[in-house]
C-alpha positions in Angstrom: -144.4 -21.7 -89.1 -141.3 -19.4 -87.3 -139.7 -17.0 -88.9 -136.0 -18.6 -89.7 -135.9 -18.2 -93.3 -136.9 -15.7 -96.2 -136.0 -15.0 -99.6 -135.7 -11.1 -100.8 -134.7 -9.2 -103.7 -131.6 -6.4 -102.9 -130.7 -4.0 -105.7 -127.9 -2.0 -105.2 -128.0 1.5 -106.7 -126.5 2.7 -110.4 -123.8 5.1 -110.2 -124.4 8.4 -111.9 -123.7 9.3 -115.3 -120.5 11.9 -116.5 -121.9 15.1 -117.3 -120.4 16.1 -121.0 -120.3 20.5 -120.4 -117.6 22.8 -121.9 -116.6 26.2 -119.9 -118.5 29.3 -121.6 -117.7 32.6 -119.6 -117.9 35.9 -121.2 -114.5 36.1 -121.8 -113.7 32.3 -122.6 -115.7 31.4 -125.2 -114.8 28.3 -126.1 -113.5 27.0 -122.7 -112.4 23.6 -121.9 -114.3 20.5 -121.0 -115.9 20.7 -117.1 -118.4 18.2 -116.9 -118.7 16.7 -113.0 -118.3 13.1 -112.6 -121.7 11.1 -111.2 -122.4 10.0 -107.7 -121.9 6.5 -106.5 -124.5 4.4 -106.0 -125.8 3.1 -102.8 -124.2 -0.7 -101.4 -126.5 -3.1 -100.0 -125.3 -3.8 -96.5 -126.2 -6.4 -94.1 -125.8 -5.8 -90.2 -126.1 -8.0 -86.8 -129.1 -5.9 -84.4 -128.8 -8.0 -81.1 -132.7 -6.9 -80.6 -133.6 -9.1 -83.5 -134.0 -13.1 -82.7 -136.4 -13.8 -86.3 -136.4 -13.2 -89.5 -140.4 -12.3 -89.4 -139.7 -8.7 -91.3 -138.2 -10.3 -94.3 -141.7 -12.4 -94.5 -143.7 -9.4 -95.3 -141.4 -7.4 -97.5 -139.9 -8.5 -100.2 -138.2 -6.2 -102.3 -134.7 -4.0 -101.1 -133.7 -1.3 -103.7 -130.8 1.2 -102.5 -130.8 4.3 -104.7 -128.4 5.4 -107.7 -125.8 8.2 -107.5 -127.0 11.5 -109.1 -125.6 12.2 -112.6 -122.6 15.3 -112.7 -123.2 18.8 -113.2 -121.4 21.8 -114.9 -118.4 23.5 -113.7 -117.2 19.8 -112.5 -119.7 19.6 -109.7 -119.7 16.6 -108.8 -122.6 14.0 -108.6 -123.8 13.2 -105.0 -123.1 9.7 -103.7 -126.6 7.6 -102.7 -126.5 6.7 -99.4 -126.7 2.9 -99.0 -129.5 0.3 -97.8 -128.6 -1.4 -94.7 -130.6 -4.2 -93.5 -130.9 -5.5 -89.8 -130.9 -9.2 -89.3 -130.6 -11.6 -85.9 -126.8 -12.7 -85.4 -126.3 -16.3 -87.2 -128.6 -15.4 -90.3 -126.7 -17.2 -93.3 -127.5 -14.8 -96.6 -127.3 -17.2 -99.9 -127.5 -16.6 -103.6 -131.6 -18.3 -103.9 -130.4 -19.7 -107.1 -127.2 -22.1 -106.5 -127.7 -22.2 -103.0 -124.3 -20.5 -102.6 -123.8 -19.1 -99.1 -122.7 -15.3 -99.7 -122.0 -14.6 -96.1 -122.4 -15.4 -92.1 -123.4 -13.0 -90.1 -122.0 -14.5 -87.3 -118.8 -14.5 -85.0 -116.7 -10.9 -85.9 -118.6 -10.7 -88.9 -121.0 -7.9 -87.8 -121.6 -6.3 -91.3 -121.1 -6.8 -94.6 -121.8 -5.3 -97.6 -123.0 -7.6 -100.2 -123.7 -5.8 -103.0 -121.2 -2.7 -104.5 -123.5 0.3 -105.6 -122.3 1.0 -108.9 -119.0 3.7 -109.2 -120.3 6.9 -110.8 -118.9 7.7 -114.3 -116.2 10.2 -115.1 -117.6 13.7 -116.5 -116.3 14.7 -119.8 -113.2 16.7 -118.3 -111.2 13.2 -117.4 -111.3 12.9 -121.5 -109.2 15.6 -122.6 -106.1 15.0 -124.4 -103.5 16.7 -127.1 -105.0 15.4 -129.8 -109.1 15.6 -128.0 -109.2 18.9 -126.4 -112.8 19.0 -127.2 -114.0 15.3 -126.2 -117.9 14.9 -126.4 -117.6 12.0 -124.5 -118.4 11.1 -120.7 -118.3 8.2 -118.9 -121.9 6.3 -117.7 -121.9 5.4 -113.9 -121.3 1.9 -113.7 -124.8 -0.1 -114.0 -126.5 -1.8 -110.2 -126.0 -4.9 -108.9 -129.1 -7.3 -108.3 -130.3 -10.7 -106.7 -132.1 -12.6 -105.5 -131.2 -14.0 -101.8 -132.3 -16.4 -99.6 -132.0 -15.7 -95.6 -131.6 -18.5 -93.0 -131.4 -18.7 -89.3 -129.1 -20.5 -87.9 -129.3 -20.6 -83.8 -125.7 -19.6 -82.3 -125.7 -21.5 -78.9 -123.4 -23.6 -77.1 -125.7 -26.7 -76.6 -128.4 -28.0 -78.2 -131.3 -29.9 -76.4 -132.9 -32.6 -79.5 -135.1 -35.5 -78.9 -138.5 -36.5 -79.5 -142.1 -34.0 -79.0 -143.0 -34.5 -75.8 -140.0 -35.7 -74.0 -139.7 -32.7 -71.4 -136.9 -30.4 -73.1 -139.2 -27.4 -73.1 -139.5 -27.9 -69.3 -135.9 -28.5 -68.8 -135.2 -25.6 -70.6 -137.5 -23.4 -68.3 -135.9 -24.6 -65.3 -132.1 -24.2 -66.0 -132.3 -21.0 -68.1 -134.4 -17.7 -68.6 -136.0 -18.7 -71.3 -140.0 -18.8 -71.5 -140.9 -21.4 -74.0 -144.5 -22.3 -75.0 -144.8 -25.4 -73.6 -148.1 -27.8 -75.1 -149.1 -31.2 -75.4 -148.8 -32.1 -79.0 -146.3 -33.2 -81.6 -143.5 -30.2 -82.9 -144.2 -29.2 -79.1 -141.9 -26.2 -79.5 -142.5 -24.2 -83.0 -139.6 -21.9 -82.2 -135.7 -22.9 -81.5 -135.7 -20.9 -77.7 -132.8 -19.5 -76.3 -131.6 -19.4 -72.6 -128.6 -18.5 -70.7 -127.5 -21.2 -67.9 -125.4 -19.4 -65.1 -124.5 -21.9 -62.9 -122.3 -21.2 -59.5 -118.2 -22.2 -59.6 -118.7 -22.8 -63.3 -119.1 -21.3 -66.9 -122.2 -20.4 -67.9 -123.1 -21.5 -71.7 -126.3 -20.7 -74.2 -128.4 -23.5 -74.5 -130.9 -24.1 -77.4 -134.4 -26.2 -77.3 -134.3 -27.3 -80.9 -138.0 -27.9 -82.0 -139.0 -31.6 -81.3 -137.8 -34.3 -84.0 -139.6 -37.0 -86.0 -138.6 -39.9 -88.0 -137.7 -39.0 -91.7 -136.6 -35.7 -90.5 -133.9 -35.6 -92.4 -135.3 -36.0 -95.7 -137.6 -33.2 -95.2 -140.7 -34.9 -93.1 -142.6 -32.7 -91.3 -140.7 -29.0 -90.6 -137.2 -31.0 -90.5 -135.2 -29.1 -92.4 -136.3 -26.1 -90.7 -135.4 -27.7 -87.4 -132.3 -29.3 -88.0 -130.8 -26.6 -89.4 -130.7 -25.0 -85.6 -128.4 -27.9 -84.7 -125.8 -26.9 -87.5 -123.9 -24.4 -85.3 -124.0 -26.4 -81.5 -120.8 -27.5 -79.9 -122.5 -30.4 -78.2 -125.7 -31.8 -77.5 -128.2 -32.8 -75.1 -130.3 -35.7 -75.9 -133.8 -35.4 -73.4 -135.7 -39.4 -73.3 -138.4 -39.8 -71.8 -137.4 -43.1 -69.4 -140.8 -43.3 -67.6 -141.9 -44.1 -71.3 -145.5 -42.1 -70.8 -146.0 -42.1 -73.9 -145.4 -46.1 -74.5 -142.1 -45.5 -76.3 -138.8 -47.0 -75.9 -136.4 -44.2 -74.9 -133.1 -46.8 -76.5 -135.3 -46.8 -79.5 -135.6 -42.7 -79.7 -131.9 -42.3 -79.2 -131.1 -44.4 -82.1 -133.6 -42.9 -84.5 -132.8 -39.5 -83.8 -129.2 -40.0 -84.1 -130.0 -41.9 -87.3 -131.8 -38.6 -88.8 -128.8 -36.6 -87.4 -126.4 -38.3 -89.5 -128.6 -38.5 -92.4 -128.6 -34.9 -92.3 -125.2 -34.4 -91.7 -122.6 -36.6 -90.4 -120.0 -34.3 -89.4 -122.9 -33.2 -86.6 -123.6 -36.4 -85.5 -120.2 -36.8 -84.7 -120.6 -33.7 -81.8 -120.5 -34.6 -78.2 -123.8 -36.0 -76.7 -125.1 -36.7 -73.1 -128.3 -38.3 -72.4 -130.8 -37.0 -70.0 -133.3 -39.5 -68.8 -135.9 -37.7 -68.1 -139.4 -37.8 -66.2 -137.1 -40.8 -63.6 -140.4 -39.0 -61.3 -143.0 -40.7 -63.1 -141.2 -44.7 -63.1 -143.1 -46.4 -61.6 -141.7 -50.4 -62.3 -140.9 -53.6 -60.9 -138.9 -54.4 -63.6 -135.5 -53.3 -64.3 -134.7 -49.7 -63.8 -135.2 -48.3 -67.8 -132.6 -45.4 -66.5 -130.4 -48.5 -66.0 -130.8 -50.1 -69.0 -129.8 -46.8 -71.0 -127.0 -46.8 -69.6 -125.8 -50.4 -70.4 -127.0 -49.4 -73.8 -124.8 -45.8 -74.3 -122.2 -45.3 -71.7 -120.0 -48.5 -73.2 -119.8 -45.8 -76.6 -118.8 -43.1 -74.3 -122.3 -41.8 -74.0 -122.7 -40.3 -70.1 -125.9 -40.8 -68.8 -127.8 -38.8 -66.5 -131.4 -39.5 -65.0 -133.3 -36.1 -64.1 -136.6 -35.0 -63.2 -137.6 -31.2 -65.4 -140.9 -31.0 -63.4 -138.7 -31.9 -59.5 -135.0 -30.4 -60.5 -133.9 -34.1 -59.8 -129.9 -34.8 -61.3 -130.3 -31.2 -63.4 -127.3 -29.7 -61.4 -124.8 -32.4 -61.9 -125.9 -32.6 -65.6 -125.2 -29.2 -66.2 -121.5 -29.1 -64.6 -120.8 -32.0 -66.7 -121.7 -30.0 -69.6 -119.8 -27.1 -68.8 -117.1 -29.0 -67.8 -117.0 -30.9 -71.6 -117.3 -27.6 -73.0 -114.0 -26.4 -71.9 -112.9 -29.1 -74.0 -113.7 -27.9 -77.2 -113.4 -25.3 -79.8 -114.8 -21.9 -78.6 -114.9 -20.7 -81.8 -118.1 -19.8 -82.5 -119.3 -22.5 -86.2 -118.5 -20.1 -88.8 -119.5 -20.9 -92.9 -117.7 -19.9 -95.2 -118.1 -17.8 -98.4 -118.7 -19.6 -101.4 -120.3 -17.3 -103.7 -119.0 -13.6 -104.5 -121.5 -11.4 -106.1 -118.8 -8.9 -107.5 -116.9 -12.0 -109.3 -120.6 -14.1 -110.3 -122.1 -11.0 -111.7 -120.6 -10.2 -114.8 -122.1 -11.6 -117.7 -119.3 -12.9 -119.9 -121.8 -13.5 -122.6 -122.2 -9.7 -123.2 -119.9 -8.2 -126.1 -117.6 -5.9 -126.7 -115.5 -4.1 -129.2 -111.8 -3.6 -129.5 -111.0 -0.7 -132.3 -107.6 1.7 -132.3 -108.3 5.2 -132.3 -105.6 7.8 -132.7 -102.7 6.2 -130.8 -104.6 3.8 -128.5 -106.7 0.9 -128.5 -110.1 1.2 -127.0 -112.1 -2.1 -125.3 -116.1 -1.0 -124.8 -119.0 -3.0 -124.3 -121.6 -3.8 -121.2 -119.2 -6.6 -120.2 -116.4 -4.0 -119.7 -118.5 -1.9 -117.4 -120.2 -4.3 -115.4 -116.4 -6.0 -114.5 -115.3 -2.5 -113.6 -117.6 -1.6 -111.5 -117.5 -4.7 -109.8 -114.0 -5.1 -109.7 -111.7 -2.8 -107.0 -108.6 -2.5 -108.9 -106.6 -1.0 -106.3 -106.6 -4.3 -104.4 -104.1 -7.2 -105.0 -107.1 -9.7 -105.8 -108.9 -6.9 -107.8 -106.1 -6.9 -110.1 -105.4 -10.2 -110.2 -109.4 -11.3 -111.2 -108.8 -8.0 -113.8 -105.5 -10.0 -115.5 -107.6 -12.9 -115.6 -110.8 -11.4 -116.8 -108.9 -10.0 -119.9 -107.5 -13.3 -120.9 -110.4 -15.7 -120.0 -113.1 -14.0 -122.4 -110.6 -13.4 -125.2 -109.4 -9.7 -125.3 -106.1 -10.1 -124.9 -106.4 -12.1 -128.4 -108.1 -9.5 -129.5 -106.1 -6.7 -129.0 -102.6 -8.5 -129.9 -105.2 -9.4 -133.3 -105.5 -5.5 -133.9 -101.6 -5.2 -133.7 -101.0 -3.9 -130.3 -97.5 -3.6 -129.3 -95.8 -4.0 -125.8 -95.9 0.1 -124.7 -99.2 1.3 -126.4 -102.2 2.5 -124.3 -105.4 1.0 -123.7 -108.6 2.9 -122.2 -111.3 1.1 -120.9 -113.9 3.8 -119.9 -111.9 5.5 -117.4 -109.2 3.2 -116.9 -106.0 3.9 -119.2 -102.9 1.4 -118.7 -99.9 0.9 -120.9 -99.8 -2.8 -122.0 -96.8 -5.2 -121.8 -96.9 -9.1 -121.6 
């Protein structure tokens, strides 16, 4: 089995605690509060290494913890930040919440790196606390607690066309000839166990990547054999290159092939099986009939539903050339875009447990909100951004506190603290 998918366990790291300290010099006795704030903890990053083409590190180890921010000091010395876990993966890994299935993010096209899990904010030492009526507080924030899950990892090839077809039907050797890339070439079915890469240069033309998805069987789609695994290589392919065998060595009937492998296609996803195709008849150096040419009859068969047909020879270099300026001609056609999926799942958003409580007393002139839920949406939450603050609103009215608080007799003006965060409230 290659190495295109893996499921791992990130952590981020916990921020540091507040330090709670008071200034005694020998002359200031009872000195103010100057307790450091904690360190941040360290993010979970993931980054594109060009070196990388499998996920095979990923199989062997499965747990990535970053480390938590050290707590504050005295004399506000502040905590020092973790550094953060970065993890290396082959461009076109999709990273997905193992759970829901969620896709958390593509690391493909511009998206080099991206963190995807915050390391929690350390907490505020005791000297952020001090007020007229608190010049002694004995209070200090806790860093903000990590952030964990569990995630799936998925390679998806990035290349411009993809070669499918049946085991056996010469794609491997086609690929060889018209690229730099050395697959394993054998006689039995799932010929190829890994999607290869190559790079076509071809003179007066563009060059494009081309991809030998491993060979197809029928029921693919529905998870027969490694199907899944091998259709998922197709996902990100502009168009496609259907190999037949049209000498028929092995007794099959390459019309036959082209409709069953289209059928798993679209079974699997009909937006793919909607991508450009040419057909290359392949092995035309081993016909040997009387009868009608079978190249012929394909054609009769596909070129009517705007199917071009080309009959080639891998092992003689036979029709090659003029199939591969046809393709590069088609692919100025289309969208050079490189397939891009989107985010569906947002750790800092899916992470807070709304089920946790919290409390909502007046002390003194204000009204304070605490509770595990209130420090998990902090720390999650970057409220210095337009969405931050808009998911905060929200946040506050969706799990009641807002009810709460206007139930404790808050008025438009008074001040609510949060931890660390103090805001005057109005409707």
């Amino acid at each position: 089995m290659f190495a295109d998918r893996a499921k791992i366990y990130i952590r981020s790291g916990k921020g540091g605690d507040g330090h709670v300290s008071f200034r005694r010099e020998l002359y200031v006795p009872n000195g103010g509060p100057d307790g450091g704030d904690g360190g941040r903890g360290g993010d979970v990053i993931f980054e594109i290494d060009e070196g990388l083409n499998t996920l095979a590190d990923y199989r062997h180890r499965r747990k990535y913890v970053a480390k938590d921010g050290e707590q504050g000091g005295k004399r506000r010395c502040h905590g020092k930040n973790a550094e953060d876990i970065i993890l290396k993966v082959p461009e076109g890994t999709i990273i997905k919440e193992a759970e829901s299935d969620k896709i958390i993010a593509d690391m493909s096209g511009d998206n080099r790196r991206q963190i995807v899990l915050k390391g929690g904010k350390g907490g505020l030492g005791n000297q952020h606390f001090a007020t007229s009526t608190m010049q002694i507080p004995k209070y200090a924030q806790p860093g903000q607690p990590a952030q964990e899950l569990w995630v799936k990892l998925e390679l998806k090839v990035i290349a411009d066309v993809g070669l499918i077809g049946f085991p056996n039907v010469g794609k491997s050797t086609l690929l060889s000839r018209v690229t730099n890339a050395n697959p394993k070439i054998a006689n039995y079915h799932f010929t190829t166990i890994n999607p290869n890469l190559g790079v076509v240069d071809i003179d007066g033309a563009d060059g494009f990547v081309i991809a030998d998805i491993p060979g197809l069987i029928e029921g693919a789609s529905s998870g027969v054999g490694l199907g899944h695994e091998f259709l998922r290589h197709i996902e990100r392919t502009k168009m496609m290159i259907h190999v037949v065998d049209a000498a028929s060595t092995e007794g099959r009937d390459p019309i036959d092939d082209i409709y069953k492998i289209n059928a798993e296609l679209k079974a699997y996803n009909e937006e793919i099986a909607k991508r450009p195709q040419v057909i290359a008849a392949n092995k035309i150096d081993a016909i040997y009939t009387e009868d009608e040419d079978p190249v012929e009859k394909i054609r009769k068969e596909f070129e009517p539903q705007g199917i071009k047909v080309f009959a080639i020879s891998g092992v003689s270099g036979e029709g090659i050339r003029e199939l591969l300026y046809y393709v590069s001609e088609q692919l100025k056609t289309l969208d050079q875009k490189t397939i891009v999926f989107e985010q569906e799942y947002f750790p800092e958003e899916e992470l807070i447990h709304i089920d946790l409580p919290y409390t909502v007393e007046k002390e003194d002139d204000m009204y304070v909100v605490e509770g595990p839920k209130i420090e998990k949406m902090l720390g999650y939450t970057n409220l210095d951004s337009e969405k931050g603050f808009a998911f905060f609103q929200k946040f506050l009215k969706d799990t009641g506190i807002l009810d709460e608080l206007e139930n404790a007799g808050i008025q438009e003006g008074d001040t609510v603290r949060m931890y660390g965060l103090q805001f005057d409230y109005y409707k």
